[in-house]
N, C-alpha and C positions, 0 to 999 in steps of 0.2 A: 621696544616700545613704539617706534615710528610704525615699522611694520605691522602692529596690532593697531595703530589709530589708523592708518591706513586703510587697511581691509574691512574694520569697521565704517568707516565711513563710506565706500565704493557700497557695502552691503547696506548701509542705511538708503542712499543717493536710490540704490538701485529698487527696493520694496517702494520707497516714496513713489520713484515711478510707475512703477508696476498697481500701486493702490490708485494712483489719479486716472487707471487707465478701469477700475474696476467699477462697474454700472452699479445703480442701486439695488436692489436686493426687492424692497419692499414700496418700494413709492419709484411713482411715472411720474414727471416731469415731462410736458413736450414744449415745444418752439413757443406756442403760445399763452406758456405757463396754466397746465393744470395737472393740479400735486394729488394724491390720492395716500393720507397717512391713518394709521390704525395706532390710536395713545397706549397709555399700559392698561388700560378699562375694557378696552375691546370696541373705544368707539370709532367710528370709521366715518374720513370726513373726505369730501373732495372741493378743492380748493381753484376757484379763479383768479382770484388776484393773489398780492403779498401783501397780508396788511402792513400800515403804519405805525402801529401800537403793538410794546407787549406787556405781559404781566405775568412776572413772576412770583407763585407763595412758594416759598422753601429756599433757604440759602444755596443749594447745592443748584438747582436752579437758575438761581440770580447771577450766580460766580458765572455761571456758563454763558447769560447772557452778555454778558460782561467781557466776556473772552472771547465769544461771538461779534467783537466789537456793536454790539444792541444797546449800549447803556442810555444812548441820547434819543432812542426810542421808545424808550421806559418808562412807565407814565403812574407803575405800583407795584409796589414789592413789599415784604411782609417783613415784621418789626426785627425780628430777627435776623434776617440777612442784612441790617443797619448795626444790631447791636454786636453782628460780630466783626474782633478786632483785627483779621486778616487784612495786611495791608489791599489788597486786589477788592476791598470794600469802599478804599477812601473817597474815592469818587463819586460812587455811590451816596456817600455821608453828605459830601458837602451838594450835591443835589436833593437830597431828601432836605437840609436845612435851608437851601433854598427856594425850598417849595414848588420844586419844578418835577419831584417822584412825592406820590403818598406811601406810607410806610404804617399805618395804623394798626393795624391786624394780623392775622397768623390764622394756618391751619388746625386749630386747635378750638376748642368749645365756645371758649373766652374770645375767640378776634374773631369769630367766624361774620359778626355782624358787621362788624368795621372794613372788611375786606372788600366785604358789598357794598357798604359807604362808598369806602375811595373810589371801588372800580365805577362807581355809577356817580360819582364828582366827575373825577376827569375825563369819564365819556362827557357831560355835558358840556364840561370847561374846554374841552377839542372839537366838538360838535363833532361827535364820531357815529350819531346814529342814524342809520336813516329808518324815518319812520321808528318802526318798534322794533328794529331789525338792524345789529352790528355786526359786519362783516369786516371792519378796519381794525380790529382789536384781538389778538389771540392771548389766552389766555393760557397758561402751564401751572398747574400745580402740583405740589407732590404731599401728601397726608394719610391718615388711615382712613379707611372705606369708608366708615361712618362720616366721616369730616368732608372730604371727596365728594361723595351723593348727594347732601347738604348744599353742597355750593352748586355741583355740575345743574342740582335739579332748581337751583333757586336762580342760575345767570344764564338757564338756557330758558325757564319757561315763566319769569315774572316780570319786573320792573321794565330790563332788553330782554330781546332774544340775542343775546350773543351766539353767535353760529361756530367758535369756534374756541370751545374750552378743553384743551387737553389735559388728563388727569393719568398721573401713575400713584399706586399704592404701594408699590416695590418695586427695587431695581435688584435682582439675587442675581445677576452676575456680571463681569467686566460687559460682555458682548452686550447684553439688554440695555447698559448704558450708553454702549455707542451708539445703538440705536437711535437712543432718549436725545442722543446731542445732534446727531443726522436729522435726525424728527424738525429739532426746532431749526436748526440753519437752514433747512430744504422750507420750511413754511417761511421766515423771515425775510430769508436771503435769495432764496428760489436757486441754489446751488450744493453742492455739497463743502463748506469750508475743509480749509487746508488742517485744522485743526481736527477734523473726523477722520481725513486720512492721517495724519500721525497717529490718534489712536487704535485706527486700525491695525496701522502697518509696524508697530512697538511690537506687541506678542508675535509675531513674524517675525520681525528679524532679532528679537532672541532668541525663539528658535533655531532661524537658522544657524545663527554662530555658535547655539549648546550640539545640535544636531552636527555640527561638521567636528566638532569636538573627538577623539575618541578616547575611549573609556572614562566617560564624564561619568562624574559621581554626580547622582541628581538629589539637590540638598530637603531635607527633611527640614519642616520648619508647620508654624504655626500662627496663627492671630488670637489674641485673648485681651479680656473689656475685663470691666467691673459694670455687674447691675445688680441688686435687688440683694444684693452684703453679700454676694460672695464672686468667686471668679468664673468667665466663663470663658467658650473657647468658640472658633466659629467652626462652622459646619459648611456643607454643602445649602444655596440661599442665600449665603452672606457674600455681600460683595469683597469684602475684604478677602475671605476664603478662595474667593474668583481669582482673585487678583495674583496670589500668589501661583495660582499654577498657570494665568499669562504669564507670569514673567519665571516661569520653569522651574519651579518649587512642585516638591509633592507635602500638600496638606495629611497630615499623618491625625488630624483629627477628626477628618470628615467620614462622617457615619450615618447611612441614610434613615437608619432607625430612628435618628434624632433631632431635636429642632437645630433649628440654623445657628441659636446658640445654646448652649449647654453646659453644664459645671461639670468638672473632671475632676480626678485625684492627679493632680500636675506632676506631685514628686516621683508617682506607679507609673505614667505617662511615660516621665521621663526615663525609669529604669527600664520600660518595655522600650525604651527605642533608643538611647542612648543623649548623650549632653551634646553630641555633634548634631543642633538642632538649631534654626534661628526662629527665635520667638516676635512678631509683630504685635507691639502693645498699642490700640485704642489711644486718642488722645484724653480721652474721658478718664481714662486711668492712670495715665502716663502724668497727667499734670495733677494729681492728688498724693502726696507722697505718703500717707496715711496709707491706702489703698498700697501703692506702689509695695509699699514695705512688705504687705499681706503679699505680694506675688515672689519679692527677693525671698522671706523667707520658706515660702512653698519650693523654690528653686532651689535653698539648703546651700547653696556656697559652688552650685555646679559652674563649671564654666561652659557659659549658652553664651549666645549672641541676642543682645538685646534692641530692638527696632524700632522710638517712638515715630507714631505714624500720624502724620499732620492731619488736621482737625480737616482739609477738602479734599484730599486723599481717599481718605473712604466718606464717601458720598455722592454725591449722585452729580458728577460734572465733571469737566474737562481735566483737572488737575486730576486726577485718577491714576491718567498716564504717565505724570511725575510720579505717582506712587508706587505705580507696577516698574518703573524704571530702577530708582530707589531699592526696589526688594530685591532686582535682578543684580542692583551693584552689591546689594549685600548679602546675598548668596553664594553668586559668582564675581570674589573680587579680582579673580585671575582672568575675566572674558572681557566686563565693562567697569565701568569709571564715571564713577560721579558722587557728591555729596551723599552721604548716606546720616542719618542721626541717631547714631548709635547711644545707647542709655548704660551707665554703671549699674552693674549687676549685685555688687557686695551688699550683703547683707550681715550686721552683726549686731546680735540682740543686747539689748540692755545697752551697749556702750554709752550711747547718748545720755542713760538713768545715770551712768555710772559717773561721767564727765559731770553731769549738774552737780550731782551728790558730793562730788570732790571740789570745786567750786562755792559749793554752800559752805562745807566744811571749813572749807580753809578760812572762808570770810568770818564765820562764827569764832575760827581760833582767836583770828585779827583783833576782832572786837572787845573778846576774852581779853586778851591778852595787854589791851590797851585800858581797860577800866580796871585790871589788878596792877597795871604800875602805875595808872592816874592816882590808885589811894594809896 
């Protein structure tokens, strides 16, 4: 065991270095700071200064600013990364209550006005504009296209010119997300954080320790949600899908005939490929056990490995890389180590009807049996 934490460790020590020594890829930086970054829209900005302000809409987002240590330069974030209960939020919470972040709005139909509120409150309350024109404020959101062009075209050409609203519509795979977190740390911080090289340098140095491996069985495994009443599984697109072949999994469901996600016949699935499979469950699914039940019994009593995958795990931020770590321990629990959350698989129908029923019964005896020798 020493010998394997060992060698893991020299091989981690050693990719960290090798990643700090790796140039950016897509964005100049020079001496006198000016950045040149392209969002997930195709819009392409070149940057002089580092603003002051940011603003995040999307939780996945927000976490990232947050871990970017950015939070005490956050000035609006959208209602939803407030309402969610992830601890790495609380801070968050008790700055939005005390009125030092606005939090009114969302990417979404319904907040889209509010969001335009806040951002053009707190520009005034900072005195962030000059003239009609804000260059001290960068903007990240992440929503559907329709939502996206709404805002990009309503905060770059009305009330300010905001000059620097980044927008993604999709993040479909691990690598577009490192991107997305390069993106904001190089506009914020005008450096590349230590946290873009660890998730760079994760899918690397698994590989290298599956690759030095010989005759490594490379493990068959999957990701599967609940939407729209039935189950689906993810595809090539989905980040989640991404994620499992960083961290050295083969996605046995990706088909490019198909959307990103798709409903299968789970139990045909699994006879075509056998039960030595690990299945990645959604947390949208994992925490409904109604739902949940619909997958135990699609699964029929096999013995699978089951993975719930934390609600910022798959999304669009830093914690990702706990996730793809997380797959890698539970895939390969003879390479690495670490917490994994693995879920009870058993499935057994009716018991539960069965257990009430016997329970009723027995109380009905009781009662019986008490008002025939009261008389």
């Amino acid at each position: 065991m020493e010998s394997k934490v060992s060698s893991l460790a020299i091989a981690l020590v050693a990719c960290i270095l090798l990643g700090a020594m790796v140039p950016c890829l897509s964005e100049d930086v020079d001496a006198e700071y000016h950045l040149t970054v392209t969002d997930g829209m195709g819009h392409i900005y070149d940057l002089d200064r580092i603003p002051s302000k940011i603003v995040t809409i999307g939780s996945g987002l927000t976490a990232t600013a947050i871990e970017l240590d950015l939070l005490d330069r956050m000035i609006v974030c959208d209602r939803y990364s407030v309402l969610d209960n992830h601890e790495l939020f609380n801070d968050l919470r008790n700055k939005v209550n005390n009125d030092e972040i606005r939090a009114n709005g969302s990417a979404y139909s319904t907040g889209l006005e509010s969001i335009k509120i806040d951002i053009w409150t707190m520009t005034e309350e900072f005195d962030l504009a000059e003239g009609k024109d804000v260059y001290d404020v960068a903007i990240f959101i992440t929503g559907l296209p329709t939502s996206l062009n709404f805002l990009y075209e309503d905060l770059t050409n009305s009330r300010y010119n905001y000059k620097y609203v980044f927008c993604w519509d999709d993040i479909d795979s691990y690598d577009s997300l490192v991107d997305l977190v390069r993106t904001m740390s190089l506009v914020m911080k005008g450096e590349v954080d230590e946290h873009v090289t660890q998730m760079t340098e994760i899918p690397t140095f698994i590989d290298t320790i599956l690759s030095a491996t010989p005759d490594l069985k490379v493990r068959d495994a999957f990701y599967v949600t609940y939407s729209g009443g039935e189950l689906k599984v993810g595809n090539e697109g989905s980040l989640a899908n991404s994620m499992i072949s960083a961290a050295g999994g083969h996605s046995i469901t990706t088909d490019t005939s198909k959307a990103k996600t798709y409903a299968i016949n789970i139990p045909r699935l699994l006879e075509d490929h056998g039960s030595d499979v690990v299945i990645f469950v959604d947390n949208v699914l994992a925490s409904n056990e109604s739902n949940m039940d619909v997958l135990r019994k699609a699964l029929g009593g096999r013995d699978v490995t089951l993975v719930r995958l934390d609600p910022l795990w798959n999304n669009y931020c830093v914690e990702s890389m706990n996730g793809v770590w997380a797959m890698a321990c539970a895939m390969y629990p003879d390479h690495f180590e670490g917490e994994v959350p693995f879920m009870d698989n058993d499935y057994e129908e009716d018991t539960g009807i069965y257990i009430i029923a016997g329970l009723v019964g027995a109380a009905m005896i009781a009662v019986l049996a008490f008002l025939y020798f009261k008389t």
